[in-house]
N, C-alpha and C positions, 0 to 999 in steps of 0.2 A: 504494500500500500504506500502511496508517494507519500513523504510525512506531509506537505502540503495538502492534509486531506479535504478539508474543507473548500479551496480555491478548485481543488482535482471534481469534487463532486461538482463543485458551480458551473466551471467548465462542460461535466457531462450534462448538466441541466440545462446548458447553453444561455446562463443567463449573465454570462460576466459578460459576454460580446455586448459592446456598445457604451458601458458602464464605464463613465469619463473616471480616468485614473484617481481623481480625489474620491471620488464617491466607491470608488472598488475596496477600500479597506473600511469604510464604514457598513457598506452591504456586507462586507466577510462577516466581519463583529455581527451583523446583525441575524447572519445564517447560524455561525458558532453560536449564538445567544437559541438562538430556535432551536438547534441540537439539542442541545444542553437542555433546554426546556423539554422538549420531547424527550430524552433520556428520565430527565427526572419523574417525570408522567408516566412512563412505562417500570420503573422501579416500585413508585408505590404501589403499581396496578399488582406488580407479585409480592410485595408486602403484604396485601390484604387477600394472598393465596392460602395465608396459613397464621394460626394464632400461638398466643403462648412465650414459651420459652426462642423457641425458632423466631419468632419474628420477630423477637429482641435482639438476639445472636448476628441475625441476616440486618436488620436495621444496621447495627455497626460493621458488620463488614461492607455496607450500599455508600454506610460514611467515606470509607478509605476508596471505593470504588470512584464513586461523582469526583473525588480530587484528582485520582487517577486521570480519569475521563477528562474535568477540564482542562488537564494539564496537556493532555494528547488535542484535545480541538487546538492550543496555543503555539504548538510545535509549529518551527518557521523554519525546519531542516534537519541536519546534519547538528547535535548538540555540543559540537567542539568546532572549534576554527582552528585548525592546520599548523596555519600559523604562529599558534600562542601557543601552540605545545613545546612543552621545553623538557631537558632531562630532569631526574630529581636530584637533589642536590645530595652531595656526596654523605651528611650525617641523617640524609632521611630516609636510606635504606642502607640497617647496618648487616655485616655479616655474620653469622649464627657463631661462628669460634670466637668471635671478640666478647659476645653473650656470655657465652660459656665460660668465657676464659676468668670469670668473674668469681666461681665459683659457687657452690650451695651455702647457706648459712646450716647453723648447729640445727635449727628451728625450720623445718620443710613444712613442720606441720602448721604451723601459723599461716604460712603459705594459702596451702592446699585447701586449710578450714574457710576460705576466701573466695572461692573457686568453684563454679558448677560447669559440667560439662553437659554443652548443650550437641544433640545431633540432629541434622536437618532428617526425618526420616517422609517425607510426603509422596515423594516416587515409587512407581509401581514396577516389577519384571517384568515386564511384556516385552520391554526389546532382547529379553534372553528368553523369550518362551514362555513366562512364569506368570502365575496367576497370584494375586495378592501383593504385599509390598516386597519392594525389594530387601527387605534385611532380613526376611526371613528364610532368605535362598539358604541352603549349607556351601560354604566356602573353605571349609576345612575342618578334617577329622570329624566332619558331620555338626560341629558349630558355625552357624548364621551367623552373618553381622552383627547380629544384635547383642547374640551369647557370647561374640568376643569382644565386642564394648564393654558388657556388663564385668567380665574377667578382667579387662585391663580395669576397671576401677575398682572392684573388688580387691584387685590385687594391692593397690594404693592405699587404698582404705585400711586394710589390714595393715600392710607395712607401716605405716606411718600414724596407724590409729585415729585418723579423722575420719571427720564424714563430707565426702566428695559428692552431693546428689549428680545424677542422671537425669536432665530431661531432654523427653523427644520430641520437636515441632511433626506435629501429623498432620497429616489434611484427608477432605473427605474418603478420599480413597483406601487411606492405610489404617483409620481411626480405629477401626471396628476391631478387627484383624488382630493389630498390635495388642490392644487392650486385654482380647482372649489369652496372648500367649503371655503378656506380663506377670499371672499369677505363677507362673515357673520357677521366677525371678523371688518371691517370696520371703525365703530362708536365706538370700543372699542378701550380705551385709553392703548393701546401694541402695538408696531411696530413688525410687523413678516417678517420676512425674509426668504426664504427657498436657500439651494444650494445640490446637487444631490452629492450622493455619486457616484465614480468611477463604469462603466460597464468594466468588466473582462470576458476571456472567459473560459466557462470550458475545459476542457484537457481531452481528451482518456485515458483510463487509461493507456490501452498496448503503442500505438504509442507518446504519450506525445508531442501531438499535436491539435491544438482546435479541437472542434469538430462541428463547426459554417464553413460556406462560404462564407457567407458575412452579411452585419453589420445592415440588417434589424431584427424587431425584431416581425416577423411575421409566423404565421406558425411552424413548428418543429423547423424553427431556433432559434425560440424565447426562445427553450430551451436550445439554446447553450451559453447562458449570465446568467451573476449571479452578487450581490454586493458581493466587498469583506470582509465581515463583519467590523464591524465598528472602527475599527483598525484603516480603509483607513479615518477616522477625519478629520485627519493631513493634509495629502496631499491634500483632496479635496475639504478642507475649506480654504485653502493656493491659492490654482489652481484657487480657485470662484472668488477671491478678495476681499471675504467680510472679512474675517482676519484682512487686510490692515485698508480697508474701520470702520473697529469697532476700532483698535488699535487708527485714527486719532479721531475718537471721545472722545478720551479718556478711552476705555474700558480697563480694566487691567485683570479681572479674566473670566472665562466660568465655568458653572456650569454645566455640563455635566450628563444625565440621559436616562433610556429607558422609552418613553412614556407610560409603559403599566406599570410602576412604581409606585403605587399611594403613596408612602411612600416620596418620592424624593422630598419635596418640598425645596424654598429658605430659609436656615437657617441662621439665623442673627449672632449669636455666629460664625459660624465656619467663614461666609465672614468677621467679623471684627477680627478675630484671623489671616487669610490672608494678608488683610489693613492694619493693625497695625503692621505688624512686623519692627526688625528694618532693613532696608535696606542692610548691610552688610550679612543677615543670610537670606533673602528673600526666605520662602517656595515655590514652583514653581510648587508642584505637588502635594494636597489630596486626600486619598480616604481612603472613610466610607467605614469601615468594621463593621461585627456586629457578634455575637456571633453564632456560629456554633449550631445545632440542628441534629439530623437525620434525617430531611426531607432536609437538605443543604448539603449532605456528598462529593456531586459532584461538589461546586462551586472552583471557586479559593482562593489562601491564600497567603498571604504577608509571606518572606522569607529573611532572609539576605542572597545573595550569593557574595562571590568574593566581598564584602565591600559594596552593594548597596544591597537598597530594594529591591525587584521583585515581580511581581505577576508570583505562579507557578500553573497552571492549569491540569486540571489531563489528559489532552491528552499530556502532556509535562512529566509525569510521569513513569519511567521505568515501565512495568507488573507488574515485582517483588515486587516493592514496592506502589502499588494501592488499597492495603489495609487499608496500614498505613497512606496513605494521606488521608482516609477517615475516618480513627479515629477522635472521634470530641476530644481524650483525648490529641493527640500529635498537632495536628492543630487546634487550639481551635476558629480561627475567618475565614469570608471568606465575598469575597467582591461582595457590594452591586450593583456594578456601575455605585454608587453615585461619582461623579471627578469633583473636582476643579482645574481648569490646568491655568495659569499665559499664557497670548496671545502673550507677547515679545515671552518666552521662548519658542512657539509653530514655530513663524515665523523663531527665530534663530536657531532649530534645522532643519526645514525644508530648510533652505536654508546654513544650515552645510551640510544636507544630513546625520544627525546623531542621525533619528529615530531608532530607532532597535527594532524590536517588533517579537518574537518569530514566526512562521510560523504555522495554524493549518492545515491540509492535512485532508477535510471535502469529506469523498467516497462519493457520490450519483448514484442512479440508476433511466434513463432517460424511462420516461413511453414506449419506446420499447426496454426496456432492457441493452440498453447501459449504461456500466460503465465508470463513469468519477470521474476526482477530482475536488474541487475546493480549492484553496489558501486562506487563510484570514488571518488576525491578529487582537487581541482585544485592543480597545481603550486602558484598565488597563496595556497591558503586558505594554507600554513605561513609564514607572513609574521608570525605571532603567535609563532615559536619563535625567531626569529633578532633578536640583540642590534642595540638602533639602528636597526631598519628607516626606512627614509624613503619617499615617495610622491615622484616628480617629475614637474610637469604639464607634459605634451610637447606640441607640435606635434601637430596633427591630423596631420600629414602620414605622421608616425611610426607610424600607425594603417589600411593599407590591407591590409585582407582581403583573399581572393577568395573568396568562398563557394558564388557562383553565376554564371551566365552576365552577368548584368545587371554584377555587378561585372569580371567580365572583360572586358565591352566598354568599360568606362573607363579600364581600366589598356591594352589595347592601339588607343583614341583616340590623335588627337591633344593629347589634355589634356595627356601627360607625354613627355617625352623619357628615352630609354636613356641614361645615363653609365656605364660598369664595373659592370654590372648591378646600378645601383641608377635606379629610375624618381623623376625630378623633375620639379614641374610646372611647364607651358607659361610662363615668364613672360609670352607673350600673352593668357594667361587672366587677365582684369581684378580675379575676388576668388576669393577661396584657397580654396573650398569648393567640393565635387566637385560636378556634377548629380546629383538623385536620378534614378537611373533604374531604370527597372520593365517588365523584360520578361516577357510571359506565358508559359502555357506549351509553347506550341508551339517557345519556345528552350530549352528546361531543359537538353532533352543539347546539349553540346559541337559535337556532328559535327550538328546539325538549326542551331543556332545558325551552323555558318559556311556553311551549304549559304545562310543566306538575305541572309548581307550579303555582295555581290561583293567591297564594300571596306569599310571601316569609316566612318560619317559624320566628318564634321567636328562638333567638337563644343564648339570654344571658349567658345560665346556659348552655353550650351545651359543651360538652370537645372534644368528636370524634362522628361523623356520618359518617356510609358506607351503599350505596344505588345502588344497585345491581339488574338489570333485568326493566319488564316494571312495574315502579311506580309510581303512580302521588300524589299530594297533596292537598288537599281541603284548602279552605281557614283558617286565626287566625290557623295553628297547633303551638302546643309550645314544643319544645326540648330541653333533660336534659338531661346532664351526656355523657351517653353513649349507643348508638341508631345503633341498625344494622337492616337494611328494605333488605332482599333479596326475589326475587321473582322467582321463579325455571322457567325453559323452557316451555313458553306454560300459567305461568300462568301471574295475575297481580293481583298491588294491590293496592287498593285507598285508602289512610289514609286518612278520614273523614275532613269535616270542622269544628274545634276546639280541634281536638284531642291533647291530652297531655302523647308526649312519653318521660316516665326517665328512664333512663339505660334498654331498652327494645331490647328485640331479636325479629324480625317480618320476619316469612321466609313462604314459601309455597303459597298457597292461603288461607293461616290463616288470617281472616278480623277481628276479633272479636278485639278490642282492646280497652284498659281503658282512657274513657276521663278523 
């Protein structure tokens, strides 16, 4: 959608033609104003779909939606000028050994007693196959994301004897779901708390109006809702009352992460660089950045604009310049959505009303064809509202996704070992960078992905493997170097139990290969 949405519709309505240039920005104002009014009209009209509790809930999330909304009619382009971007300056993204180098205090636990860790969990498995939310895939030895977050603060908890709470930002999709499997959690020493991210509706694209009737979330209407990407934190961690409720405990920092992160654990260096500061200079905002590779070309980058930090993402990037933001030589880091965000400053920005977080304009196309948009913003863009933010350049290590099957088979390799459900890797592995690996699509789902490897390879010595068409794997195989399995149309191919492939080409239905 042109961000010029409103001038793009006048156009198709043919009614700019002839509108003498003084009076074309007062007519815009005056269509923006009509929107907006017919937006608001159409929001009460599914307010009064349903009574109660729900239509208290939905009231406050319709609040944060109409600012959303007028802030997308006001969009005049491209939200950064080229121009004005500049590097950051050398003390405002520092390097994680300099952190470090500082040392622990005697008192960790003063620390940690300070500290909630928050995980974004609102995302569903559907792009590996899987039904319900993604943290409850198994990722290793049969523990889900969930059950290795809950170990790595358990694990904490215990060592250091505080209480580190657990909460999970969820949204409509994962709400249900999560809640069922929390009673598991019980007898483990973490307090978990969940609160739901904001329901939003989507928008037609032509009419820019929902495309819902009313507020059930049943049937095709149930494709008329959406979370707004996890921007909505702020607001709907504010709206919960658990904000409050953590602030009177004495909570001071949130350690913010996406549960499908396995890198993101509680680092003790960066929360006592936090704790420690002196009060007059009090950091309010970090985020782990980590060095750029060509498989990150599309994340976001820390930026000085206009005298503050920013996170600039490359849907915020002119065309023209969409190249060069993915040079990893001019933007050399990009961010993890590892955040350390200070709780005062979360409450007093929200009740300034003076979050500001970039707008993303995310097209979707509704399984009968209807095009709509949805509104979001990301957690990282608000990094420009909060006093003293810092950049800290972490370990690659602190940086492992799982977003797809390919990266699932690395994190349950041999490359890492389980400690208290945090994954480290192999000291046998000679250099610290992962293999690329690229599986086709015949692994995409989950459950086709374990049907074909009996066991998982060896994968120490292994740099890149591409695995292409219908392949399967026998059990003990060992992989080296550099490994391409493609299987043409029609055929397949079973790499034996113990076979040992180094830097091998396997294509056709060529079986023959050297144990």
């Amino acid at each position: 959608l042109p961000s010029h949405s409103v001038s793009h519709r006048l156009s198709c309505l043919g009614l700019s033609k002839g509108v003498a240039n003084g009076g074309m920005a007062q007519f815009q104002e005056t269509m923006r104003q009509q929107l907006e009014s017919s937006m608001h009209d159409e929001l009460e009209k599914l307010l009064d779909t349903t009574t109660g509790a729900e239509r208290e809930v939905s009231k406050k999330d319709f609040e944060g939606f109409k600012n959303l909304f007028h802030r997308f009619l006001q969009v005049k382009g491209p939200s950064v000028e080229w121009i004005k971007i500049q590097r950051p300056p050398e003390d405002s993204i520092q390097p994680y050994d300099k952190i470090a180098a500082r040392g622990l205090p005697d008192n960790v636990a003063n620390s940690l007693n300070k500290l909630v860790v928050v995980k974004l969990n609102g995302g569903l498995g559907t792009s590996m196959g899987c039904k319900g939310p993604k943290s409850l895939i198994s990722v290793r030895n049969e523990n889900t994301f969930l059950d290795l977050t809950v170990q790595q603060i358990e694990h904490l908890n215990k060592t250091y004897n505080t209480d580190v709470p657990l909460v999970l930002m969820n949204s409509f999709n994962t709400d249900e779901d999560t809640k069922k499997i929390l009673q598991k959690y019980t007898h483990h020493r973490v307090k978990i708390h969940t609160f739901n991210q904001s329901r939003y509706p989507r928008i037609n694209k032509e009419s820019l109006l929902p495309v819902s009737t009313n507020l059930r979330m049943t049937g095709q209407n149930a494709e008329g809702w959406y979370p707004p990407g996890h921007g909505d934190i702020y607001a709907s961690f504010y709206n919960s009352g658990l904000l409050d409720q953590l602030i009177e405990q004495g909570k001071e920092y949130i350690f913010v992460s996406n549960i499908d992160n396995l890198g993101a654990t509680v680092d003790l260096h960066i929360l006592h660089h936090l704790v420690s500061q002196p009060n007059g200079k009090r950091c309010e905002f970090v985020m782990e950045v980590t060095d750029k590779t060509r498989a990150d070309v599309k994340g976001g980058t820390l930026i000085q604009y206009e005298g503050k930090l920013r996170l600039l993402e490359i849907a915020q990037v002119p065309k023209a310049h969409v190249d060069e933001f993915k040079s990893v030589s001019k933007f050399k880091i990009f961010n993890t959505n590892n955040l350390w965000i200070s709780l005062p400053a979360i409450k007093r920005l929200q009740e300034q009303n003076a979050m500001d977080m970039e707008i993303i304009v995310n097209p979707k196309t509704l399984d009968g064809g209807q095009n709509v948009i949805q509104l979001e913003t990301a957690v990282g863009a608000a990094i420009k509202c909060f006093d003293n933010a810092l950049g800290i350049n972490v370990p690659r290590s602190r940086f492992l996704p799982v977003k797809t099957t390919s990266d699932l088979l690395l994190v349950m390799s041999n490359l890492y070992s389980l400690d208290a459900g945090s994954l480290n890797m192999s000291p046998k592995r000679e250099f610290p960078t992962t293999p690329h690996v690229k599986l086709g699509s015949s692994f995409t789902k989950v459950q086709e992905y374990l049907i074909r490897f009996e066991s998982i390879p060896d994968m120490l010595e292994l740099d890149h493997l591409t695995v292409s068409g219908d392949v399967t794997f026998g059990k003990n195989v060992s992989l080296k170097g550099t490994v391409i399995i493609i299987a043409n149309h029609g055929d397949r191919i079973d790499i034996p139990a113990g076979s040992m492939l180094e830097n091998k080409i396997v294509s056709g239905n060529l079986r023959i290969l050297d144990h």
